[in-house]
N, C-alpha and C positions, 0 to 999 in steps of 0.2 A: 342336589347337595350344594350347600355355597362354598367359594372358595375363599381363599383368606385374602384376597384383592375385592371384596364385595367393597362397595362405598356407601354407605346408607343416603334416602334422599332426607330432603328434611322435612316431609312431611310425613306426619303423626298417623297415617292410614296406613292397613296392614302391608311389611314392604318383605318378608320372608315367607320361601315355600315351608310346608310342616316336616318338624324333624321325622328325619326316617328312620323309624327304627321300631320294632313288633316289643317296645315297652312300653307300659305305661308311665308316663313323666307327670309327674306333680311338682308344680311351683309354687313357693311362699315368697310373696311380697309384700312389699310395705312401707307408707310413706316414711323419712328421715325422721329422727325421734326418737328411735331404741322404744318401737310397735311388740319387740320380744318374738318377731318370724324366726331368729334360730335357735330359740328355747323351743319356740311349737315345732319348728322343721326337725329334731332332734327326739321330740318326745311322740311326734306322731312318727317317726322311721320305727322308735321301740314298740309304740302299738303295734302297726301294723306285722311287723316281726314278732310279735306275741301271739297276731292273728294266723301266724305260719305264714305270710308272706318274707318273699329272699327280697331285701331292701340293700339299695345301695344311696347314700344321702351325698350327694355332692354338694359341697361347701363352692359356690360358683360367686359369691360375695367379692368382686374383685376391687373393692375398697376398707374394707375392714371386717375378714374373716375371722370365724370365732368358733367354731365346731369344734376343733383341735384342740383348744385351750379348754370345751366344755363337756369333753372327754378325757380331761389329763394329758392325752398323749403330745409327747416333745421331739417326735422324728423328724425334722424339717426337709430328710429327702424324700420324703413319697408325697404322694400328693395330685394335684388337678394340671402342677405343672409339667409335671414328668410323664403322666398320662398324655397329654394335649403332646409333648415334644416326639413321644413312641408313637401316635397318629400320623403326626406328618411324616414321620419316616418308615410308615407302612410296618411298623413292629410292636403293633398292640395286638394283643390276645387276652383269652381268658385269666393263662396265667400271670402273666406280664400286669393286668388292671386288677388282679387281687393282689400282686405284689406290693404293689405303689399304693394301696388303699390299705385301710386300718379295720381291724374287723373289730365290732364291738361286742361285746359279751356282754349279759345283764340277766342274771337269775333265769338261767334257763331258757333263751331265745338270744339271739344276738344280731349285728345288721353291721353290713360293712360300710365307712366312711371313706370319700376321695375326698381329703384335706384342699385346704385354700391354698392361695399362693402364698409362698413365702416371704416375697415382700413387694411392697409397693408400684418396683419399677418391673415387675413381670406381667400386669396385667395382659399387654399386647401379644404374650404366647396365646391367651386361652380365645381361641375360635371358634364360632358356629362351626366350619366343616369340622374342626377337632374335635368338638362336643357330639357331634353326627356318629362319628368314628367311634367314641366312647361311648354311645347310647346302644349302638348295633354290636358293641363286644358284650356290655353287661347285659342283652337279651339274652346271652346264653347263657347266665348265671343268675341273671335276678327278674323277679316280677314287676317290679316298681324304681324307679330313679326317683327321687325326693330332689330338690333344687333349694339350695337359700341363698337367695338373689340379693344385690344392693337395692338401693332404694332408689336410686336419680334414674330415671329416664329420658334425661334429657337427649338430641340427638347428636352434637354439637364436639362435644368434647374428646378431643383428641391431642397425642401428640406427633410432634415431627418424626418422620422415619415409619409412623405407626396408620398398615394399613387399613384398621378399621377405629372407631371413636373409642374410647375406654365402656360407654353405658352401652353397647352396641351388641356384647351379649347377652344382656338384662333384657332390653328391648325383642333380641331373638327368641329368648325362653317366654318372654309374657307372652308375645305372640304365638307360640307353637305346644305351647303345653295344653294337656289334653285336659288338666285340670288346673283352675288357676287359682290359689287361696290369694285374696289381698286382706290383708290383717289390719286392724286399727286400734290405735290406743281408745281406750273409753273416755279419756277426759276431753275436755271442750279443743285444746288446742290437736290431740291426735282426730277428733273426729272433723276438726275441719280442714288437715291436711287430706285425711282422706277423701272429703267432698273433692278439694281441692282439684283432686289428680284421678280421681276414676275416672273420667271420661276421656283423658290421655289413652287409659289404662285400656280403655274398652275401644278407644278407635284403633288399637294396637292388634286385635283383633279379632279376627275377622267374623263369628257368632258375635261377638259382643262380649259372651258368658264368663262368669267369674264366681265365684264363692266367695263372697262378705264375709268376713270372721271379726268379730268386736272383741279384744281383749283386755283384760286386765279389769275386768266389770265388777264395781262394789254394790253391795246390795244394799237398798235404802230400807227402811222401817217398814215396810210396804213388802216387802220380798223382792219381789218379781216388778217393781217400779221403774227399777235402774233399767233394764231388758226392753221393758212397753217404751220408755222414754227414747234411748236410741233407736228402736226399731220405728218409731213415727217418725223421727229427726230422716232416714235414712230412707224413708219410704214417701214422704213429704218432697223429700228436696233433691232427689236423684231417683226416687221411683226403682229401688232396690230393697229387696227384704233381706237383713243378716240373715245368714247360712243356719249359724250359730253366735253363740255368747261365751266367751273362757273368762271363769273367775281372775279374781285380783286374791293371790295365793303366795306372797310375799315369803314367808316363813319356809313354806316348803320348798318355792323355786327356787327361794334363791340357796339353801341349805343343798340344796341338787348341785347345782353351776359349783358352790367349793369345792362337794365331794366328785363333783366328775361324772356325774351319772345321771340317767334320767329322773324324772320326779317320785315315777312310781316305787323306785328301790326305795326314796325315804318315807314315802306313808303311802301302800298302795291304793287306800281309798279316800285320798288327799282331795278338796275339789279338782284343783290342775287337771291330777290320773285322772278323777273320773271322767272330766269333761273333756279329755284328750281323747281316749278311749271310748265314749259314745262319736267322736266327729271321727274316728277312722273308722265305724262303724256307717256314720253316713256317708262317706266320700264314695263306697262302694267301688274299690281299685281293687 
């Protein structure tokens, strides 16, 4: 287990043991851009919770969280931070970590949410060993922890009084998550942020292994053009074939995000749903 005096070094090679804990952890990442990782991290928690998986979606985004706000809910005491503070004080449990989380309902399945922080200057609460802590109480309640991660990994950035860097739990879940989603915008500037930074991404660790997710993909006159085109750009220039492909579904996402609710409440057989719903079918969690 790490403790909360860990100091990262700064080299980019894998520097965390793997979270312990008898759940399966799924992380969504994604370069800076608004890639839409907590539209997918959010819409793959309801899949899988429609698959009959007990999902718990930690909102771990410790610079501009957004689960809370794309669930409606306005409770600003429960959350990732009051979780992480009942860790170090040895008084987290089953019920105490569905207290402090939001459970969500949605047309007959539902998936409980641990909310972001609530503001800026809390990041330095949320720790590896606290998240450790929090991954081994929801084994006994859920199958799957979902993660939506910030996007910087840099190693660096810290501040005073504060003993680990603010990217230094991003950096601990890319590394230890058992599955790793890295999202990419479709257009020319998301996919070369992604070139950009998978290899950060992959020396982080320790298999290498990731799941390529290309999002927001327009279909050219051709159908399936937009799909072969990325997938050579990706296989060409970093020697990675995308996972999958998630449509550019504008109308329904974003009509989702006003109403609060996942994509599939507004049109169950929307591209988004469907294409949400075939990849929790391939992640096989």
């Amino acid at each position: 287990m790490q403790s909360d005096e860990f100091v990262p070094q700064a080299s980019l090679e894998p520097e965390f043991e793997a979270i312990l804990a008898p759940v399966t952890t799924v992380a969504v990442w994604g370069p800076a851009g608004a890639s839409g990782k907590s539209t997918l991290a959010l819409n793959l928690a309801d899949a899988l919770a429609v698959a009959g998986k007990r999902i718990l979606l930690i909102d771990s985004d410790l610079v501009a969280p957004s689960l809370a706000l794309q669930v409606a809910a306005s409770d600003q005491s429960t959350g990732i931070s009051a979780a992480c503070k009942l860790a170090r004080e040895a008084k987290l449990d089953s019920a105490e970590l569905l207290r402090v989380s939001i459970k969500v309902d949605s047309a007959g399945s539902s998936f409980w949410l641990l909310p972001g922080i609530s503001g800026a200057s809390r990041w330095p609460e949320i720790t590896p060993s606290a998240i450790e802590a929090i991954l081994r109480t929801a084994s006994t309640e859920f199958d799957v922890a979902i993660f939506d991660l910030a996007s910087s990994l840099e190693p660096a950035l810290r501040t005073d009084g504060a003993a680990l860097g603010r990217n230094e739990l991003t950096r601990y879940v890319v590394s230890n998550a058992e599955k790793l989603i890295c999202l990419a915008h479709a257009d020319a500037i998301g996919v070369h942020r992604m070139l950009r930074q998978l290899l950060d991404v992959q020396r982080l660790r320790a298999d290498a292994s990731l799941h390529l997710i290309v999002n927001r993909v327009r279909e050219t006159v051709s159908g399936s053009k937009a799909e072969a085109q990325l997938r050579e750009t990706f296989a060409s220039l970093v020697k990675i074939t995308p996972f999958a492909f998630l449509p550019d579904d504008p109308a329904n996402t974003d009509a989702a995000v006003r109403s609060g609710v996942p994509v599939r409440l507004i049109r169950r057989r929307s591209p988004y749903a469907l294409a949400i719903k075939a990849l929790a079918q391939q992640l096989r969690v």
